[in-house]
C-alpha positions as CSV (number, residue, x, y, z in Angstrom):
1,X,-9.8,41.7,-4.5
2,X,-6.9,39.5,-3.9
3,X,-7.1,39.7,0.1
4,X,-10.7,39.2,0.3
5,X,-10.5,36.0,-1.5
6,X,-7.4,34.6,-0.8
7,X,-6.9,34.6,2.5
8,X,-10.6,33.5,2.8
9,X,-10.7,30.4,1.3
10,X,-7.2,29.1,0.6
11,X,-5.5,29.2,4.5
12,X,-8.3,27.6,5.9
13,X,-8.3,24.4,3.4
14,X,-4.1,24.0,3.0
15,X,-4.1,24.2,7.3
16,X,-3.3,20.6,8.9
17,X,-6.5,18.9,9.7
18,X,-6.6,19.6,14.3
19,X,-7.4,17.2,16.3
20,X,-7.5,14.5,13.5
21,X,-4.8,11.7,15.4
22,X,-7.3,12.6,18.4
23,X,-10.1,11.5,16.3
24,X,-8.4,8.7,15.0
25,X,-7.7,7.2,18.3
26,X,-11.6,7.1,19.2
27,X,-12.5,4.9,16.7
28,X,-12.1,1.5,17.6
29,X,-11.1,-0.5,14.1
30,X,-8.9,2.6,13.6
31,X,-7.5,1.1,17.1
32,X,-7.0,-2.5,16.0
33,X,-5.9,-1.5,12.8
34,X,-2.8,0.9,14.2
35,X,-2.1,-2.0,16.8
36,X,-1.9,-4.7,14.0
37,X,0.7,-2.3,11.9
38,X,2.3,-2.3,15.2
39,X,2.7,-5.4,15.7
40,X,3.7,-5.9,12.1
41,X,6.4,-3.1,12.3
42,X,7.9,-4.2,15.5
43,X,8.1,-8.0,14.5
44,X,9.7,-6.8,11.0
45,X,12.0,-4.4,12.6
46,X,13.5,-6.7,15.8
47,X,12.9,-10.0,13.5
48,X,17.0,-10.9,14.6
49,X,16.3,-10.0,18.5
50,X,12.9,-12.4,18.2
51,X,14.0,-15.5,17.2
52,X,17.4,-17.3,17.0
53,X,17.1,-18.5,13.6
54,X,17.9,-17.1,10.3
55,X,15.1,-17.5,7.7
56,X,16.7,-19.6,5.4
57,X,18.4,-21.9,7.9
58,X,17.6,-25.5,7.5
59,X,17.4,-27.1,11.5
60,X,18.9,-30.1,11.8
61,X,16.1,-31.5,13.9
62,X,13.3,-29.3,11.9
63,X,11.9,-32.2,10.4
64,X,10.2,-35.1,11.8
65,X,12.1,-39.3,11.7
66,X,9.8,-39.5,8.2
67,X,10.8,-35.7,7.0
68,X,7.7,-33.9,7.6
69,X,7.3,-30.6,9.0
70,X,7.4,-30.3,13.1
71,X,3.3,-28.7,14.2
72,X,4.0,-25.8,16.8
73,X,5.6,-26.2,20.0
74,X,7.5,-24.9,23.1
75,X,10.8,-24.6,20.8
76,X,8.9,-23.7,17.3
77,X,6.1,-21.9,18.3
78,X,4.8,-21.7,14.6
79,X,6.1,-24.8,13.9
80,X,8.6,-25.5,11.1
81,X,7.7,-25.9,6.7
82,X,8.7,-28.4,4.2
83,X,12.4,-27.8,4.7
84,X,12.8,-27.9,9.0
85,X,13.2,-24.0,8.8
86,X,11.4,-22.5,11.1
87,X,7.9,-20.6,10.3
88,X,7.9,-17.5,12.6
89,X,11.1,-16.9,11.4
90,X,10.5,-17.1,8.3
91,X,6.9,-14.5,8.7
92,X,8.6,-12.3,10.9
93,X,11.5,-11.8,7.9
94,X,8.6,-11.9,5.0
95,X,6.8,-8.8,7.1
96,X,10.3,-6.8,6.0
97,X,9.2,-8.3,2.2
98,X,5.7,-6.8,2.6
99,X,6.0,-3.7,4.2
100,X,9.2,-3.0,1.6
101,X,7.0,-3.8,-1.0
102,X,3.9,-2.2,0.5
103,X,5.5,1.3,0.7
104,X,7.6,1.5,-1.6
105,X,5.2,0.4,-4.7
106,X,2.7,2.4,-3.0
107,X,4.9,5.5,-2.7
108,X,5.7,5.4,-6.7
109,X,2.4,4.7,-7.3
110,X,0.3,7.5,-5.3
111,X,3.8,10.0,-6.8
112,X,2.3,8.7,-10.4
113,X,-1.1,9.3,-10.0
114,X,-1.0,12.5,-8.4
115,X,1.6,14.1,-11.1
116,X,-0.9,12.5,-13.8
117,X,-4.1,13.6,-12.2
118,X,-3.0,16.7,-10.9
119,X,-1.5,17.7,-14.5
120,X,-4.4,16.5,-16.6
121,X,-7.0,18.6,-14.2
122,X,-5.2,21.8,-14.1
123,X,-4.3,22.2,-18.1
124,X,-7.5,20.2,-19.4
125,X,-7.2,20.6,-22.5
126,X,-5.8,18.1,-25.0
127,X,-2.9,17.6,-22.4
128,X,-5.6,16.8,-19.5
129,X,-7.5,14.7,-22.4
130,X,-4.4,13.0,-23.4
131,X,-3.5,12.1,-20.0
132,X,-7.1,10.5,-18.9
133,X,-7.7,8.8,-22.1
134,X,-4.2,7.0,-21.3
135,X,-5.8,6.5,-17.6
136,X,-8.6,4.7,-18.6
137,X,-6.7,2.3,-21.1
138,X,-4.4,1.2,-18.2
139,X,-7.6,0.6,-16.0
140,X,-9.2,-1.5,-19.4
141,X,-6.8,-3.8,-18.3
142,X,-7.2,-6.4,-15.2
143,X,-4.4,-5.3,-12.7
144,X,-3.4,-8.9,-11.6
145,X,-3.1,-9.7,-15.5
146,X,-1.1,-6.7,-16.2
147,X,0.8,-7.7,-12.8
148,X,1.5,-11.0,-14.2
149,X,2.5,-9.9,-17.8
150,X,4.7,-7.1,-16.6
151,X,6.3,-9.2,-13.8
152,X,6.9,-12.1,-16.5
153,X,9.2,-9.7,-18.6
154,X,11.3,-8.4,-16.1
155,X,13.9,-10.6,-13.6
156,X,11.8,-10.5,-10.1
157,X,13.3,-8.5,-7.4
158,X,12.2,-6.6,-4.4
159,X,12.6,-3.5,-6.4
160,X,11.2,-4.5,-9.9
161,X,8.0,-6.4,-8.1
162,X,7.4,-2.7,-6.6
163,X,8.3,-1.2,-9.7
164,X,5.5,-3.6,-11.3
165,X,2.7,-2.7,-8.4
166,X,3.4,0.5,-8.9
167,X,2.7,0.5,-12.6
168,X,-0.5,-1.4,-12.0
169,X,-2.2,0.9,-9.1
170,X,-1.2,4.4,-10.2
171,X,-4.7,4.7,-12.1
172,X,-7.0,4.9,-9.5
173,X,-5.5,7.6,-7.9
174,X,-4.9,9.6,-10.7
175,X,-8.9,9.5,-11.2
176,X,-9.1,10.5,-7.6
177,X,-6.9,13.6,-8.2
178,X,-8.2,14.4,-11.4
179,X,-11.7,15.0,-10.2
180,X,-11.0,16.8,-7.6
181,X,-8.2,19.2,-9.2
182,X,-10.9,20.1,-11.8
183,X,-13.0,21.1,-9.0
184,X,-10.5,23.7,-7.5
185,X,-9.5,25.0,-10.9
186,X,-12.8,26.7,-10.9
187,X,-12.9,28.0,-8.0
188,X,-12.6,31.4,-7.1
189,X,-9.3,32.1,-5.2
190,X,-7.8,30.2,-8.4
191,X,-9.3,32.9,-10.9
192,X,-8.1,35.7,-8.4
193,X,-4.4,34.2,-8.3
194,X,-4.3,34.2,-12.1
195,X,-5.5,37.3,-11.9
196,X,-2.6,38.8,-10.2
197,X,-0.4,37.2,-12.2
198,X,0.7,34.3,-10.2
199,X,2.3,31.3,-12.6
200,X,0.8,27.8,-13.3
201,X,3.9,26.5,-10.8
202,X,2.6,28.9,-8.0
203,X,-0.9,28.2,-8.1
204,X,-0.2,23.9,-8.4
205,X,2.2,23.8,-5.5
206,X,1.0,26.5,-3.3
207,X,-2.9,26.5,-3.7
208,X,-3.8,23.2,-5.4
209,X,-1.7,20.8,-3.7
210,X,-2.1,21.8,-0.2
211,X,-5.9,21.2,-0.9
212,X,-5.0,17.3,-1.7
213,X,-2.7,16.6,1.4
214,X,-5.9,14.6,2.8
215,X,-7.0,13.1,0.2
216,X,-3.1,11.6,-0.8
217,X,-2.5,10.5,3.0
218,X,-6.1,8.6,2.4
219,X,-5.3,7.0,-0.5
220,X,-1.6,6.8,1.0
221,X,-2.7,4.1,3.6
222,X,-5.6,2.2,1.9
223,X,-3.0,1.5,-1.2
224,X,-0.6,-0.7,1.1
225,X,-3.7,-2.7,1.8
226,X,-3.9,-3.4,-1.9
227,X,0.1,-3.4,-2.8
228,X,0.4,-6.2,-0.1
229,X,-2.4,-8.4,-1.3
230,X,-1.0,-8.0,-5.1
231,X,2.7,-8.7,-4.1
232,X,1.5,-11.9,-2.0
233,X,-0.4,-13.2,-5.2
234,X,2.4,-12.8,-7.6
235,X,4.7,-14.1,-5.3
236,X,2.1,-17.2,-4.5
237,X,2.3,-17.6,-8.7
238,X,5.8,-17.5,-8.2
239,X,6.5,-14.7,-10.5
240,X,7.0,-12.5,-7.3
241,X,9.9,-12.1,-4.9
242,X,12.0,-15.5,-5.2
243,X,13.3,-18.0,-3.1
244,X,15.0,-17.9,-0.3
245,X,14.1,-14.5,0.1
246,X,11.1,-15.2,2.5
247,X,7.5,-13.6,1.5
248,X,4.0,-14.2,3.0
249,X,3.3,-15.0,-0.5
250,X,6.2,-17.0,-1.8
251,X,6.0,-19.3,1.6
252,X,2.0,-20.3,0.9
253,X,3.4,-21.0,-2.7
254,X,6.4,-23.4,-1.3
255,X,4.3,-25.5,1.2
256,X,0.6,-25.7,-0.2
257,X,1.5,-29.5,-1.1
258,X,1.3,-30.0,2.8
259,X,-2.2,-28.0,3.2
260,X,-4.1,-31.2,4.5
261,X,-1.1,-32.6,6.6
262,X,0.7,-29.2,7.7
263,X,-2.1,-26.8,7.8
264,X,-0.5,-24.5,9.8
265,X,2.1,-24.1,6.9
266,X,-0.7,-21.8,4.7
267,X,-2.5,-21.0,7.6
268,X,-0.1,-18.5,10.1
269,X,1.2,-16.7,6.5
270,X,-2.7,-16.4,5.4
271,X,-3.5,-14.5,8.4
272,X,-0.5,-12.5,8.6
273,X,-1.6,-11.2,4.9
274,X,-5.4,-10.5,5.7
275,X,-4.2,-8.6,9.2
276,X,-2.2,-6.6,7.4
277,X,-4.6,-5.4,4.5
278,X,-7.4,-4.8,7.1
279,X,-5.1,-3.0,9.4
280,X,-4.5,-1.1,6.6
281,X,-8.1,-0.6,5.5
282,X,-9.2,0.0,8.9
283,X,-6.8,3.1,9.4
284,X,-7.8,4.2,6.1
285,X,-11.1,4.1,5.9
286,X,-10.7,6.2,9.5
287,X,-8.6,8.6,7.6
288,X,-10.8,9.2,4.8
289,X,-14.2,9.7,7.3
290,X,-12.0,12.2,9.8
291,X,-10.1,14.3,6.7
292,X,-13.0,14.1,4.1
293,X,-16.3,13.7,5.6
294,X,-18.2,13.8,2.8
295,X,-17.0,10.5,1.6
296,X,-17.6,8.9,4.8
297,X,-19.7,5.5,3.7
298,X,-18.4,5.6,0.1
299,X,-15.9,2.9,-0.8
């Protein structure tokens, strides 16, 4: 009974997706999407080979004769904020803020979420009840409130503002993982491994898991949209990464004064944000159509 089942059914769904990165590169916003993380990466990563400023370096001629900030030109492309630093600098080093952030609280988060949901779908149970009744009183609560709340209590750093978007976003995917973990419990090459004998560790890791690879590296990449947007608001309320450390978010909060006057100053972080979390989005929601078509359209 075993090999008639088995190898039926469980091979064919834990096997790497072929010809998915082949896919992938056919669909245009996949396309802009990869080139904008690209862009992103590279800038973050050769941010000291870019520019020949540091990000906290105050110019001595950054400033105009009456102390306002310097519009773009041939020597600061981005032009230069409040203080006479200069802008691109000061993006190109808040990408490194951002993408830390992104991954990392993204990384703890989808870790949460899948341990939670994956647990609480397998056993059921009072331990599955326990776990999803916990679930849905973290999503009661707004994220960017429980953000804020969270972030208020601890001493911002790059680590504890991951730590705190972490906390916030696990919930979603632990629904995600939940549903569909109750759905392969069921099925039939689950009974037959029990069956045989095999242990609950045996049947999670080698028969359940597999089966959510595509569905984690979906949620994988559409949660760095969402990590990024939620660090550059807390960092905008200034309860986010601090000064002088530079963030997308943290530098819209330090020059909004000059909006009218300095537009550029809110404008060149703004759209280095919303690139980002539609780079992200765009790759993701390409992900989800190529390794899950049946969720293709669904948000």
């Amino acid at each position: 009974m075993t090999n008639a089942i088995t190898p039926d059914i469980q091979p064919a769904a834990s096997r790497p997706r072929k010809g998915a990165l082949g896919k992938l590169l056919k669909r245009p916003l996949a396309l802009i999407g990869l080139a904008l993380i690209a862009i992103v990466v590279g800038g973050a990563a050769l941010a000291p080979y870019l520019t020949n400023f540091r990000p906290d370096e105050q110019i001595f001629d950054g400033l105009t004769l009456s102390g306002e900030p310097l519009p773009p030109n041939e020597t600061y492309w981005l032009g230069t904020d409040l203080l006479g630093r200069d802008l691109l600098t000061r993006i190109l080093y808040g990408a490194r803020t951002s993408l830390f952030i992104g991954i990392v609280a993204n990384g703890i988060a989808l870790v949460i979420g899948t341990l939670v949901g994956v647990v609480a779908g397998y056993y059921r149970g009072w331990i599955g009840g326990v776990l999803m009744r916990f679930t849905d009183l973290m999503m009661a609560f707004p994220a960017l409130l429980l953000a804020i709340c969270l972030a208020a209590v601890f001493q911002p750093s790059l680590w504890i503002v991951a730590l705190v978007i972490a906390l916030v976003n696990w919930v979603q995917t632990a629904r995600v993982m939940y549903t569909q973990t109750s759905s392969l419990a069921e099925r039939e090459f689950i009974d037959a491994e029990r069956t045989i004998g095999a242990g609950s560790a045996r049947i999670l890791f080698l028969h359940i898991l597999p089966h959510l690879v595509p569905t984690i590296i979906v949620w994988g990449t559409l949660g760095i949209s969402t990590t990024v947007l939620l660090e550059a608001t807390l960092s905008y309320l200034g309860i986010g990464v601090q000064p002088p450390t530079p963030s997308w978010g943290n530098i819209i909060f330090e020059n909004q004064t000059y909006f009218q006057a300095a537009p550029w100053l809110v404008f060149f972080p703004g759209i280095a944000i919303l690139a980002l979390a539609l780079a992200f989005n765009f790759v993701g929601d390409a992900l989800r159509d190529i390794l899950d078509p049946t969720q293709r359209g669904r948000s």
